[in-house]
N, C-alpha and C positions, 0 to 999 in steps of 0.2 A: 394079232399084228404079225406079220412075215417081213424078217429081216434076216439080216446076210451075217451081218456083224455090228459090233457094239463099238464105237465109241467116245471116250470120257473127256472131257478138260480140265484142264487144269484145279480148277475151281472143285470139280465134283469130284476130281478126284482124294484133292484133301477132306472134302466134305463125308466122302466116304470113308476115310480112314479115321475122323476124329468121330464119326457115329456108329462108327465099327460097324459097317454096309458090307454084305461080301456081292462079288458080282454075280452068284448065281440067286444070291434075295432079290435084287435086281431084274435079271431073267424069268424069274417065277412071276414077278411085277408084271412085267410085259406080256407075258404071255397068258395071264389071267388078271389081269386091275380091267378097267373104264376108264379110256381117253374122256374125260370130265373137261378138257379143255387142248385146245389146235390151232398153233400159229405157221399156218402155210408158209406166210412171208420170208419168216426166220432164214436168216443168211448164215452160212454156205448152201443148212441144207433146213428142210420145216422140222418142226419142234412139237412135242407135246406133254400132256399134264394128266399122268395116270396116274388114279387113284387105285391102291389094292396093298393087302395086307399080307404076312407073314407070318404063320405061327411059329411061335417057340417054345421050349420047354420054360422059358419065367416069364413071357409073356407075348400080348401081339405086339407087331411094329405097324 
């Protein structure tokens, strides 16, 4: 997937700080998960539902 830039709301941004998410697991997401689901519709802008994991040293995410 080819994008420019990233950005979060409000929502995911807390969602990310209480799962302790950093924005480059994120990045690694997108650039290697499976769009598994795609909402064109989605307002302002489409929206989608990638699936894709992260290794860590104690465990996947």
């Amino acid at each position: 997937m080819n994008y420019k830039k990233l950005y979060f709301n409000g929502h995911a941004t807390i969602q990310m700080f209480k799962r302790n998410i950093l924005v480059e697991e994120i990045e690694i997401v997108i650039a290697n998960g499976a769009i598994i689901k795609d909402y064109p519709e989605d307002k302002p802008y489409p929206s989608f539902l990638i699936l894709g994991f992260i290794k860590t040293d104690q465990f996947i995410l």
